[in-house]
Rosetta silent file (secondary structure, phi, psi, omega in degrees, C-alpha in Angstrom):
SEQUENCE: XXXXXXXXXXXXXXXXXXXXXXXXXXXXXXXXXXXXXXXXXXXXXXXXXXXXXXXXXXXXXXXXXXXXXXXXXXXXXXXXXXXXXXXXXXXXXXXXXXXXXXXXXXXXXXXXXXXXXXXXXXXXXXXXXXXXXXXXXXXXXXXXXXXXXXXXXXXXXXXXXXXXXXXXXXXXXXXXXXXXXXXXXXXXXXXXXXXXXXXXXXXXXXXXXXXXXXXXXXXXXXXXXXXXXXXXXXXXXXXXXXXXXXXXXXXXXXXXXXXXXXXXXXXXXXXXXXXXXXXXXXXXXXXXXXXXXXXXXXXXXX
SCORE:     score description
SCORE:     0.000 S_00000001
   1 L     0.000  133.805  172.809   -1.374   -5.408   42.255 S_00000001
   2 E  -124.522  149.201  172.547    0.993   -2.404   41.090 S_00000001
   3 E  -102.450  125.595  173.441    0.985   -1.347   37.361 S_00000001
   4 E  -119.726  139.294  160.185    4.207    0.120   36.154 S_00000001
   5 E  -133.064  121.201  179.667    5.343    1.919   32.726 S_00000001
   6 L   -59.428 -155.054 -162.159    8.428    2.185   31.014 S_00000001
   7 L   -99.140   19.701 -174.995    8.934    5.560   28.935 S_00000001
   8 L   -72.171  -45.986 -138.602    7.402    3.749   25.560 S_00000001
   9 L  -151.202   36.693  173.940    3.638    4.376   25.620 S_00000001
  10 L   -42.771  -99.487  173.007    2.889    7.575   28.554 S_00000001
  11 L     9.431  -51.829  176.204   -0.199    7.971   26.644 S_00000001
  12 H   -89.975  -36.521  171.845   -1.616    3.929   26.598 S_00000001
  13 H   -70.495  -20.496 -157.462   -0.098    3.674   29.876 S_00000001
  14 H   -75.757  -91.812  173.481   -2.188    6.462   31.175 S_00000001
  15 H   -27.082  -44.674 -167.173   -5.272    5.213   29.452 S_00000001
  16 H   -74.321  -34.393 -168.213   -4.548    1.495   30.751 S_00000001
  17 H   -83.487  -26.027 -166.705   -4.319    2.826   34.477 S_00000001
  18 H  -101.071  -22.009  157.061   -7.399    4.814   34.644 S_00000001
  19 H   -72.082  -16.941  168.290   -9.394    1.625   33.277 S_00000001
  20 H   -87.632  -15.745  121.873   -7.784   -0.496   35.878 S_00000001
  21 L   110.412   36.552 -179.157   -9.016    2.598   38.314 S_00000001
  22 L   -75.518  165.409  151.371   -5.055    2.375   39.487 S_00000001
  23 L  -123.116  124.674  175.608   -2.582    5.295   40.118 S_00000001
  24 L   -65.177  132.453 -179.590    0.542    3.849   38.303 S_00000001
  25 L   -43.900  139.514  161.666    3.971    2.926   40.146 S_00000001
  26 L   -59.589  107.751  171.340    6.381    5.220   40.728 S_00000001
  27 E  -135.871  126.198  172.901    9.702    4.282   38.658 S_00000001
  28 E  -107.851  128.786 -175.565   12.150    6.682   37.578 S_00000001
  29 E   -98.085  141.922 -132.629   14.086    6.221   34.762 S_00000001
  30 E  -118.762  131.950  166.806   18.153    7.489   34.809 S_00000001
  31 E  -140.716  115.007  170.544   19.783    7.823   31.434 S_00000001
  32 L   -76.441  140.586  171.354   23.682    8.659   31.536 S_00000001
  33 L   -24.273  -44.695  176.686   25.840   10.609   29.096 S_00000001
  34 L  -109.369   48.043  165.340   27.024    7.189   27.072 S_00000001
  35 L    54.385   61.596  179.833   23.592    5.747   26.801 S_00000001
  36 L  -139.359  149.321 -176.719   23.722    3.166   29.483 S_00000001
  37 E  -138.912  160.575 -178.602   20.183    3.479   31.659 S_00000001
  38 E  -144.405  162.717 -168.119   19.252    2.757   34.767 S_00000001
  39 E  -134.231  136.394 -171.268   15.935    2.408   37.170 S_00000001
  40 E  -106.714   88.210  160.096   14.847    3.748   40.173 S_00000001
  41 E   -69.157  107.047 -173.152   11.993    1.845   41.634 S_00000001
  42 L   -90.506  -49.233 -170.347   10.006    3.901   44.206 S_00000001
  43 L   -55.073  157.769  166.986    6.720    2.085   45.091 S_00000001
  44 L   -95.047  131.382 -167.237    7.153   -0.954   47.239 S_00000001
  45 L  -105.347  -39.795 -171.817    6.408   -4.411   45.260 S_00000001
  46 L     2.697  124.235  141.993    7.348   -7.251   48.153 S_00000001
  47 L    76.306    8.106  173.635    4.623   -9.600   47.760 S_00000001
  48 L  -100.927 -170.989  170.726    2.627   -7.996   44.696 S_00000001
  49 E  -113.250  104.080 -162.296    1.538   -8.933   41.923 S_00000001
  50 E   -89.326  128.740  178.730    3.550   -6.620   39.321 S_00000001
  51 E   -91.633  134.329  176.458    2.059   -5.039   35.732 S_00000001
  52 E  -146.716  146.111  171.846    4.521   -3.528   33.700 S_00000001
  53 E   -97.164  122.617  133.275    4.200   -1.815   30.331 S_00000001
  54 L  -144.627  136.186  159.326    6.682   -1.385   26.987 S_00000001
  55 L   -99.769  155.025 -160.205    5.912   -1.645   23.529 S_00000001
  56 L  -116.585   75.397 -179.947    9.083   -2.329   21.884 S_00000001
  57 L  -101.194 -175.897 -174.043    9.137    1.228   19.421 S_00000001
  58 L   -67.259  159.720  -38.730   11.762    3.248   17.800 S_00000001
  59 L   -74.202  147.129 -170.556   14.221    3.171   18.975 S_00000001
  60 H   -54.921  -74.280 -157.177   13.517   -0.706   19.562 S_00000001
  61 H   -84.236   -9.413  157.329   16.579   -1.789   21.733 S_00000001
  62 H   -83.537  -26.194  162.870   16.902    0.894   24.115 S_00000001
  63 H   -44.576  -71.384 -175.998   13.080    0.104   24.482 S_00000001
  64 H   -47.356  -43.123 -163.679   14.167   -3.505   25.174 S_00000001
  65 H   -74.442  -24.675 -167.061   16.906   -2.569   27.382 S_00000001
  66 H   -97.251  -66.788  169.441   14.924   -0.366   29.878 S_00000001
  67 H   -20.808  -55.502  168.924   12.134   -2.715   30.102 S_00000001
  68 H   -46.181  -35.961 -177.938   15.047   -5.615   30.829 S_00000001
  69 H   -99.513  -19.308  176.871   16.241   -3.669   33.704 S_00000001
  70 H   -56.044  -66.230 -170.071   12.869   -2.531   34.794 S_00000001
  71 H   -62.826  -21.551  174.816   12.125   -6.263   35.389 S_00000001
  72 H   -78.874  -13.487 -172.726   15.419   -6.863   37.185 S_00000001
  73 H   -64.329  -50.438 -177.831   14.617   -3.986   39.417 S_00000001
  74 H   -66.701  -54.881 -178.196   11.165   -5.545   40.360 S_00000001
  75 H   -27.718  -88.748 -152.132   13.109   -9.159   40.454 S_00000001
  76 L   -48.089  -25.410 -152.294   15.782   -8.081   43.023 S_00000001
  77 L  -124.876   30.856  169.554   12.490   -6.367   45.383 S_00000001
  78 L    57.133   19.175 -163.651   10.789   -9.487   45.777 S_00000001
  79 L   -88.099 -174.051 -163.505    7.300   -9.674   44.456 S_00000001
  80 L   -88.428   -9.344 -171.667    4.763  -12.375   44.076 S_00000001
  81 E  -159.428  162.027 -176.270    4.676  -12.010   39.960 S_00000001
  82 E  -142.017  123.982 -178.184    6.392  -10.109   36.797 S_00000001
  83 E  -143.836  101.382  173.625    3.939   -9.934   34.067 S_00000001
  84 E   -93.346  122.342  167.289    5.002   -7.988   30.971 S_00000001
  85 E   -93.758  130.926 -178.258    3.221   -5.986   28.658 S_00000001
  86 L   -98.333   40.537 -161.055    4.526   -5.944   25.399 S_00000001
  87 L    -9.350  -49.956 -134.610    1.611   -4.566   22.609 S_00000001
  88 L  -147.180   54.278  176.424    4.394   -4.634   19.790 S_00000001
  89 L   -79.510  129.789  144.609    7.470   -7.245   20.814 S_00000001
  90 L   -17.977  146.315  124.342   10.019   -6.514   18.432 S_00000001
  91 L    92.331  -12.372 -174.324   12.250   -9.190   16.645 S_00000001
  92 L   -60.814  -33.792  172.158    8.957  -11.436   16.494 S_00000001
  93 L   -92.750   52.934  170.650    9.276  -12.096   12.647 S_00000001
  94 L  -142.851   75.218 -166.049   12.122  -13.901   13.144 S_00000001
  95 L  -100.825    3.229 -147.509   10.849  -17.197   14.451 S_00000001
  96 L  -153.364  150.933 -169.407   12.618  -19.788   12.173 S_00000001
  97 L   -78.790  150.843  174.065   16.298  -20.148   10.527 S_00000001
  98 L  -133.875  -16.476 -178.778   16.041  -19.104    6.652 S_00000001
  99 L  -156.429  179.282 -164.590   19.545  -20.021    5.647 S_00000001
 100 L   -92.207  -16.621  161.468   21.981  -21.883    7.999 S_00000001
 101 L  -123.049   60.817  169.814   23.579  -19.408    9.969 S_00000001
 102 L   -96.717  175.438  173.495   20.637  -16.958   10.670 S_00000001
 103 L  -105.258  157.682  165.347   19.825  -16.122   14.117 S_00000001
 104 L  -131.351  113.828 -149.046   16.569  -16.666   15.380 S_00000001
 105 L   -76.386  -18.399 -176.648   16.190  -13.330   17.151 S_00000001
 106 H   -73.057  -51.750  178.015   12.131  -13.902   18.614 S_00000001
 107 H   -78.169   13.683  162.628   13.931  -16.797   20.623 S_00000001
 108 H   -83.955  -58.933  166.837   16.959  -14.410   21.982 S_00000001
 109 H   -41.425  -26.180 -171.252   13.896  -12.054   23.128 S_00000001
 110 H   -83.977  -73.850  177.303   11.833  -14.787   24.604 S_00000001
 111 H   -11.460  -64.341  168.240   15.103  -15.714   26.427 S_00000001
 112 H   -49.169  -63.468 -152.226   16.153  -12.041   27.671 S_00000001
 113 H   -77.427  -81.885 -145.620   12.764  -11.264   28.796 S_00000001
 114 H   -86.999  -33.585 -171.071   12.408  -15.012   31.123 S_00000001
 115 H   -76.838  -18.056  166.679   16.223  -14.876   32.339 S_00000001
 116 H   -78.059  -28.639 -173.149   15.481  -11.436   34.084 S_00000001
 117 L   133.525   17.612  177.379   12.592  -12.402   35.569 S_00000001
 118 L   -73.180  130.210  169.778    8.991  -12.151   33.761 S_00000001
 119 L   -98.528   -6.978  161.798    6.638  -14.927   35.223 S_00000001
 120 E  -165.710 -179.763 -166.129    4.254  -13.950   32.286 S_00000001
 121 E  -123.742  166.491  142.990    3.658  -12.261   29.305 S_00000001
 122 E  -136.288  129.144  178.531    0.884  -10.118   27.480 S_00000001
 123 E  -151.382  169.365 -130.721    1.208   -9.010   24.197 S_00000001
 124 E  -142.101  112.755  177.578   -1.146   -8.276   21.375 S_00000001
 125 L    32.593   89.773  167.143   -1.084  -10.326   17.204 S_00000001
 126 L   -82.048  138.475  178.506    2.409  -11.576   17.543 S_00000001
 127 L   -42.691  -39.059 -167.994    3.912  -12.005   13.839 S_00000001
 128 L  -123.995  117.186 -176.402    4.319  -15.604   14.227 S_00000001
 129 L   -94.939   22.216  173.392    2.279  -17.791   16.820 S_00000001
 130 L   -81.687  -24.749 -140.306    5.650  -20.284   16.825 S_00000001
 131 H   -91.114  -56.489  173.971    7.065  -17.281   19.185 S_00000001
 132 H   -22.579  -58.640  174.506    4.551  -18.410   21.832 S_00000001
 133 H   -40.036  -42.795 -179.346    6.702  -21.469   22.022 S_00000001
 134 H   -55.460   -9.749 -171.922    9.250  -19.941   22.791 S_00000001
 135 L  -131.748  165.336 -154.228    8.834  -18.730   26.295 S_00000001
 136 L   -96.816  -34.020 -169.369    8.440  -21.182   29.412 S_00000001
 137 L   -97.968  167.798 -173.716    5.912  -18.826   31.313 S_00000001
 138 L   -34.986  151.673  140.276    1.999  -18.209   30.399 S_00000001
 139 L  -134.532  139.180 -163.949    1.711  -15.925   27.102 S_00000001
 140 L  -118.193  102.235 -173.193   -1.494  -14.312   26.470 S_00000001
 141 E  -110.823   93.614  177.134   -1.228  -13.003   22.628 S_00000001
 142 E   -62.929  133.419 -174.341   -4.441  -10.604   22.361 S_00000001
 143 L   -96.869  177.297 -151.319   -6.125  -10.314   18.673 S_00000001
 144 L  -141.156  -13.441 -178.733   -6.761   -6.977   17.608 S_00000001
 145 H   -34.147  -68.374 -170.805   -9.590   -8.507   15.116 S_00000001
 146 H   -27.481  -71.384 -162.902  -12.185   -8.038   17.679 S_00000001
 147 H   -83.241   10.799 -173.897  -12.167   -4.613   18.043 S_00000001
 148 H   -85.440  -56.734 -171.407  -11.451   -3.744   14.559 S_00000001
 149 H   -57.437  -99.380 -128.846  -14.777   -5.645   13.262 S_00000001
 150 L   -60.714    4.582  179.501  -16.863   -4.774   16.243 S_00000001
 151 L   -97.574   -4.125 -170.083  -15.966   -0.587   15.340 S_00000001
 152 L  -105.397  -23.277 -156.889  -16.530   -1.643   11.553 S_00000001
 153 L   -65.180  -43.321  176.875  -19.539   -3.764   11.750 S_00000001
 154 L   -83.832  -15.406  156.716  -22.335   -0.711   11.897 S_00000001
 155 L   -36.543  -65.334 -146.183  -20.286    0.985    9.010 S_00000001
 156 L   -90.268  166.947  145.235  -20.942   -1.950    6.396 S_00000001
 157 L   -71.452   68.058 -148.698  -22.669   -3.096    3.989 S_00000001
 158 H   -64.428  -32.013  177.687  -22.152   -6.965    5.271 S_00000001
 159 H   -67.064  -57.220 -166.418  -23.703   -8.507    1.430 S_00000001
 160 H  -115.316   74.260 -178.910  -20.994   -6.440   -0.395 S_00000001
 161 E  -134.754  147.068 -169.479  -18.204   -6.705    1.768 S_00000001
 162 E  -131.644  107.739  170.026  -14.711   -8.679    1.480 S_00000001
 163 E   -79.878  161.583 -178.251  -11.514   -9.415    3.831 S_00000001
 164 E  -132.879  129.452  154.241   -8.476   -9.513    2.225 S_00000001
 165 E  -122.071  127.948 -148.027   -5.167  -10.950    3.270 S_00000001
 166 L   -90.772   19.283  168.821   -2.431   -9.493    1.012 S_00000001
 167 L  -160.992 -178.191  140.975   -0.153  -12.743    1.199 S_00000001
 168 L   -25.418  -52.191 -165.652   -0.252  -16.486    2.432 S_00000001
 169 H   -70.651  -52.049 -173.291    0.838  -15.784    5.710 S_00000001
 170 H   -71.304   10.107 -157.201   -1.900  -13.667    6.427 S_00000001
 171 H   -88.239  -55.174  163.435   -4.671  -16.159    5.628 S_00000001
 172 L     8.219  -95.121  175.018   -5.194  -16.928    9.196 S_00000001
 173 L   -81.267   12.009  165.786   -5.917  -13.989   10.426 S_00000001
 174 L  -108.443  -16.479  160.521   -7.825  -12.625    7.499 S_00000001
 175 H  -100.779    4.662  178.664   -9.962  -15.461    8.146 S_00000001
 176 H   -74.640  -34.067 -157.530  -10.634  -15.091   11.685 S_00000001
 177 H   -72.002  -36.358 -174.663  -11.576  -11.376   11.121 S_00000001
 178 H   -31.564  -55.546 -159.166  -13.800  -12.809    8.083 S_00000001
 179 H   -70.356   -8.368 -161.628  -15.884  -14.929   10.345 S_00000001
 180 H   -98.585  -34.860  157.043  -16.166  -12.569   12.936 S_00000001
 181 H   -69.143  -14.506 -170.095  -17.769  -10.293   10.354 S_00000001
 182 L    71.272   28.917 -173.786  -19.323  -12.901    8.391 S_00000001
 183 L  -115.347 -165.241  174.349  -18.161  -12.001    5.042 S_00000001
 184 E   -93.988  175.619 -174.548  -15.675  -13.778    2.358 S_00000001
 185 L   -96.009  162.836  152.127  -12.167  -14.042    2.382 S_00000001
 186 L  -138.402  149.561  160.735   -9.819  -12.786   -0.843 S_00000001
 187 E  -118.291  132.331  174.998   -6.297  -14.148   -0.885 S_00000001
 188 E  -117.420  141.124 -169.853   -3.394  -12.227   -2.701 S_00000001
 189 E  -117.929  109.948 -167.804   -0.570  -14.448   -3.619 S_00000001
 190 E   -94.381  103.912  171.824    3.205  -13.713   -4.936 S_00000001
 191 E  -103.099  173.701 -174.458    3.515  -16.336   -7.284 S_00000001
 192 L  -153.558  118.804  174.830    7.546  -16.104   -9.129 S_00000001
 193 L   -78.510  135.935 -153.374    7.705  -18.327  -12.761 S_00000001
 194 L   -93.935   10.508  149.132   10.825  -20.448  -12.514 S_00000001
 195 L   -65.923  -48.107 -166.008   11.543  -18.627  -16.420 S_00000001
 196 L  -133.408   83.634  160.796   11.911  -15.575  -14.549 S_00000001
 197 L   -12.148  -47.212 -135.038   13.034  -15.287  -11.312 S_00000001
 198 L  -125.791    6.661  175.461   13.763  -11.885  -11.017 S_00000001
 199 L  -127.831  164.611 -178.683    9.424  -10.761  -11.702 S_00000001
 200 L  -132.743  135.849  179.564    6.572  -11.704   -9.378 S_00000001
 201 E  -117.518  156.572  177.588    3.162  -12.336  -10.144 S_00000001
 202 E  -121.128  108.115 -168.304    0.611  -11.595   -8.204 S_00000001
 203 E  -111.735  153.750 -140.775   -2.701  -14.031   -8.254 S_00000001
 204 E  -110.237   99.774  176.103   -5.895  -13.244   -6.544 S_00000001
 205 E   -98.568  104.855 -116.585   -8.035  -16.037   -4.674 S_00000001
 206 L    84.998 -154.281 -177.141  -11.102  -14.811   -4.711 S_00000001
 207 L  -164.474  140.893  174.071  -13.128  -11.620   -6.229 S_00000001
 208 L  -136.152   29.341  161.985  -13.565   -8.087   -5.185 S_00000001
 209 L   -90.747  131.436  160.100  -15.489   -6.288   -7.962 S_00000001
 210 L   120.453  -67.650 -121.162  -18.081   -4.593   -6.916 S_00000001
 211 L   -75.251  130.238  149.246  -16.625   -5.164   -3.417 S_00000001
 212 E   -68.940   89.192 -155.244  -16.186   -2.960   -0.268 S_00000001
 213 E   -98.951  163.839  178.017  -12.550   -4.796    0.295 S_00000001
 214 E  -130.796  115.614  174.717  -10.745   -4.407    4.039 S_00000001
 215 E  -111.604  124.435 -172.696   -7.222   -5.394    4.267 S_00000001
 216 E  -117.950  149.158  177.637   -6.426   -6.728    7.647 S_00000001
 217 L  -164.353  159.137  179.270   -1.965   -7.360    8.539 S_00000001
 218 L   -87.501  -39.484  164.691   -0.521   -7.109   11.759 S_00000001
 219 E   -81.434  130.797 -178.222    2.188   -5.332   10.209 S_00000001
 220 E  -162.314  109.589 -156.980    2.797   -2.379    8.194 S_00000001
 221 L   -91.651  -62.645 -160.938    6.654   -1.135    8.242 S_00000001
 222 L  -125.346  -31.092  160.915    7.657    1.206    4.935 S_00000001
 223 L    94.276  -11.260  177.645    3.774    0.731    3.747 S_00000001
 224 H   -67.010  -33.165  172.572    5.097   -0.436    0.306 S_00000001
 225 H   -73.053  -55.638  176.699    3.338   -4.208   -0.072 S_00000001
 226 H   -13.894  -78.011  169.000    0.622   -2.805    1.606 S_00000001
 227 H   -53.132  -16.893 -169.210    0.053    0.198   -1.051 S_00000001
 228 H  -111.391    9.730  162.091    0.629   -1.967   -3.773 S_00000001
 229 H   -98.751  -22.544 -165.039   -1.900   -4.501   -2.507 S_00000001
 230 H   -95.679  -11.561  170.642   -4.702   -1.874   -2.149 S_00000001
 231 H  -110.850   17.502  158.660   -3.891   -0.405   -6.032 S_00000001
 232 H   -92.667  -24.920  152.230   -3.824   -3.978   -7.258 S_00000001
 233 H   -66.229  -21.687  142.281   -7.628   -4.461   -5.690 S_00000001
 234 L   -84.095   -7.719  168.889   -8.973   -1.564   -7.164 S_00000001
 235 L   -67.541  -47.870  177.807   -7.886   -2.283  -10.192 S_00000001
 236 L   -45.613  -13.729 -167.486   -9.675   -6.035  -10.098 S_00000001
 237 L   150.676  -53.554  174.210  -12.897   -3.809   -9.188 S_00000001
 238 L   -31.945  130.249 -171.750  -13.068   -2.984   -5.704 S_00000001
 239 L   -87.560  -24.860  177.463  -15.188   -0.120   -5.126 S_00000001
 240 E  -144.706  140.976  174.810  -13.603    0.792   -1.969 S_00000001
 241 E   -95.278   51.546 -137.510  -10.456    0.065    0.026 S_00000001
 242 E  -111.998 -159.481 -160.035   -9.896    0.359    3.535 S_00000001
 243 E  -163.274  150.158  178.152   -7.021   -1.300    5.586 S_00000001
 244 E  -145.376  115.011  165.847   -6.880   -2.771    9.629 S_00000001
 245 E  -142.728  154.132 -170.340   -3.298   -2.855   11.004 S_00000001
 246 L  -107.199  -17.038  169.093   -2.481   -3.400   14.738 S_00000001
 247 E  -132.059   65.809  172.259    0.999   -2.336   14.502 S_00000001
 248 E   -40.785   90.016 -172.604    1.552    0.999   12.887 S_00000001
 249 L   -87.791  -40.315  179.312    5.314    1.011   12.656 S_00000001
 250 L    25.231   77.572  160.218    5.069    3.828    9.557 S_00000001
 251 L  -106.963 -176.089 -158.796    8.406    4.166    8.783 S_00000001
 252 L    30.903 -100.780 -170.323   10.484    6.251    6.832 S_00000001
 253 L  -129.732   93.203  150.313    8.013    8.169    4.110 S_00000001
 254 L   -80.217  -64.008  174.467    5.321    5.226    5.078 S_00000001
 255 H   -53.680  -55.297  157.058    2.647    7.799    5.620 S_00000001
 256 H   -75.164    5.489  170.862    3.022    9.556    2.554 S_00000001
 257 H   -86.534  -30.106  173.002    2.851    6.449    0.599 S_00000001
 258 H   -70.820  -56.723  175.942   -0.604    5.953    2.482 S_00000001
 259 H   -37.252  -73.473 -166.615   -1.758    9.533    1.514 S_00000001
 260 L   -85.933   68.282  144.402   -1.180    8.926   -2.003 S_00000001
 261 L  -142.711 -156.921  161.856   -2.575    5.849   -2.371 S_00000001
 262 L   -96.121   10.403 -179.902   -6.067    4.301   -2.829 S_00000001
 263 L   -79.026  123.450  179.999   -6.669    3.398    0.363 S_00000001
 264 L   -48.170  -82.730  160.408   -9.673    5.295    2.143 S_00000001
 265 L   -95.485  152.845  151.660   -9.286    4.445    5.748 S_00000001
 266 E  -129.326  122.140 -173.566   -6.790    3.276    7.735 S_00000001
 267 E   -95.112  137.570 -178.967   -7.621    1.599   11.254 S_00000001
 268 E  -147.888  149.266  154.911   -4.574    1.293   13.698 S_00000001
 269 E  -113.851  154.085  176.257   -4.346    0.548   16.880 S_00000001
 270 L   -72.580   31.278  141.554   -1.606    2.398   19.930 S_00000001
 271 L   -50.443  -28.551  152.790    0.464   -0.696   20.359 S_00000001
 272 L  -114.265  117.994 -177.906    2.645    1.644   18.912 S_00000001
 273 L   -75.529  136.525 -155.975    2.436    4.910   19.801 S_00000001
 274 L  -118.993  109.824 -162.997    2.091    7.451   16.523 S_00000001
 275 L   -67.373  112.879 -145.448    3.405   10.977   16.989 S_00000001
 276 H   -45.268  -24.554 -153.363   -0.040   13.264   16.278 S_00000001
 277 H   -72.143  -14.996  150.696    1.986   15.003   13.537 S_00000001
 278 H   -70.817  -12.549  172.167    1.537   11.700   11.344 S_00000001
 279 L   -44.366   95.187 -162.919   -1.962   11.734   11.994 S_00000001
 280 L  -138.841 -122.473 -138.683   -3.460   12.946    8.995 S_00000001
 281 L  -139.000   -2.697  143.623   -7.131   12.552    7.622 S_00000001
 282 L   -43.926  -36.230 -137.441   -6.465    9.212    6.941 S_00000001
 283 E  -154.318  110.193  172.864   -5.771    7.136    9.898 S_00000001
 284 E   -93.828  104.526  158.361   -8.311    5.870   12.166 S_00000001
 285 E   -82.118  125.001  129.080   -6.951    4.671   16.538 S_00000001
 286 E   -47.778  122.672  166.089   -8.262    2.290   18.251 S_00000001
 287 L  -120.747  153.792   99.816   -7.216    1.640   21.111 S_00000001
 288 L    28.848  -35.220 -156.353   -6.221   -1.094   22.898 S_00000001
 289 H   -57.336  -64.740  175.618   -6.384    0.249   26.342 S_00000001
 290 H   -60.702  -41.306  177.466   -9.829   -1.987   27.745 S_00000001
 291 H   -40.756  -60.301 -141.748   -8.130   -5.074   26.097 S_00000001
 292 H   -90.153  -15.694  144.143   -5.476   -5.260   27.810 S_00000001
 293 H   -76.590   -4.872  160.694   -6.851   -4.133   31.210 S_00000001
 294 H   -68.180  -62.568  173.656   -9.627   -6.548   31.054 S_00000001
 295 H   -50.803  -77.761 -179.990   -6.713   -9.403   30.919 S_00000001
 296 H   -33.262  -39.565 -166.224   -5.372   -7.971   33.842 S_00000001
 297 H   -82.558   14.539 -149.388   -8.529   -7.724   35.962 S_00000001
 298 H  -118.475  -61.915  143.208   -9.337  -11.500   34.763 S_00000001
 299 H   -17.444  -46.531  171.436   -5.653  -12.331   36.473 S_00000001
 300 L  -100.560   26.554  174.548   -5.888  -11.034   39.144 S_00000001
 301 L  -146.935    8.226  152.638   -9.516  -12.419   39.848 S_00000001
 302 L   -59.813    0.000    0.000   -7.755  -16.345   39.192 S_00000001
């Protein structure tokens, strides 16, 4: 087995290598004056079974692109497997047509990624679990659930405690985390009155006064539905607010909308890595690091 990492994640790759009790391949990566890149594969793969790392962060498609070429590198040098990890693929909430000429960009990525040469995937709370369909070889899509509840579990107060999923979409996987803690669900809901179009209501399923509420999303991009889900649950009551997201994107002024809000904690995990200088008093990491080398050593023991 060789482990490899693009230039996304030094930090997770690092971490990932020393739990796999690896020294990572040598690859060097070549970036020319008009942004075209290229890869230097030093270790020899012939006949291995090859681990390769990128999370797909800003910016996202030169991420994609070096990864893409990574794997043709390994392709072309013969080895017995291509198994890419992705923490954070990109392009994933776009599994389904929304109007009649959209693209549907998770199944150009699924595409990219098996026409170079991946024989499998790993990647970690994909937006959409239709994107699994999309690819021909194994995908292993790791929840992030786990480890948020087992680091939260000796914190609570499990009688006055609540998950929350701040839309529809998100009932899923606010009810997975529920059960794993053993508490209730709340559902927040955008409903929009066919009088008025152009307003949103927002209705509550469930009850959080009194309540130690948790907001769990996979996502959290500009941080605005977020913040505005965490000061419409203290207002119903909630005595406290905290938040579980697995893919800190925090963009633009994302971070200061979390500072100023009412949210206590915030739990993240490094599927994306988050430059310390956003770090602020706020913002709890996880990491990731045992999942996803655990998956490996469980492959490679098949």
């Amino acid at each position: 087995m060789k482990f490899f990492a693009g230039s996304s994640s030094p930090k997770l790759a690092s971490s990932i290598a020393h739990e796999l009790r690896t020294m990572q391949g040598g690859a060097e990566l070549i970036q020319f004056t008009d942004g075209e890149i290229s890869v230097k594969i030093i270790d020899h793969v012939r006949r291995r079974d090859v681990y390769v790392l990128q999370t797909f962060n800003e910016p996202v498609n030169d991420k994609i692109m070096e990864l893409l070429i990574m794997i043709d590198a390994f392709r072309r040098s013969s080895p017995r497997s291509i198994t890419a990890i992705i923490p954070y693929l990109a392009y994933s909430r776009k599994e389904k047509k929304d109007t009649r000429h959209d693209p549907i960009s998770g199944k150009l990525i699924a595409n990219l990624l098996q026409q170079a040469g991946i024989t499998g995937l790993i990647t970690t709370d994909l937006h959409a679990d239709a994107i699994e369909g999309f690819f021909d070889v194994p995908v292993i899509n790791l929840s992030a659930s786990t480890l948020f509840s087992d680091h939260l579990r000796p914190k609570l107060d499990i009688s006055n405690t609540v998950v929350v999923a701040p839309d529809m979409g998100g009932a899923k996987r606010a009810r997975k985390f529920a059960r794993e803690l053993e508490v209730p669900v709340v559902i927040l809901e955008k409903v929009r009155p066919h009088n008025s179009p152009d307003s949103e209501i927002v209705t509550m399923i469930g009850d959080v006064e009194g309540k130690h509420a948790i907001i769990i999303d996979d996502i959290v991009s500009t941080g605005g539905t977020l913040v505005n889900a965490a000061k419409l649950i203290k207002e119903r009551g909630a005595k406290q607010v905290d938040v579980c997201i697995t893919h800190a994107l925090l963009c633009g002024s994302a971070v200061d909308k979390i500072q100023n809000s009412v949210i206590q904690t915030m739990y993240i995990t490094d599927s994306v890595p988050v430059p310390s200088a956003k770090m602020l008093d706020k913002f709890e990491i996880l990491s990731i690091d045992k999942m996803i080398a655990c998956e490996i050593n469980e492959l490679q023991a098949e």
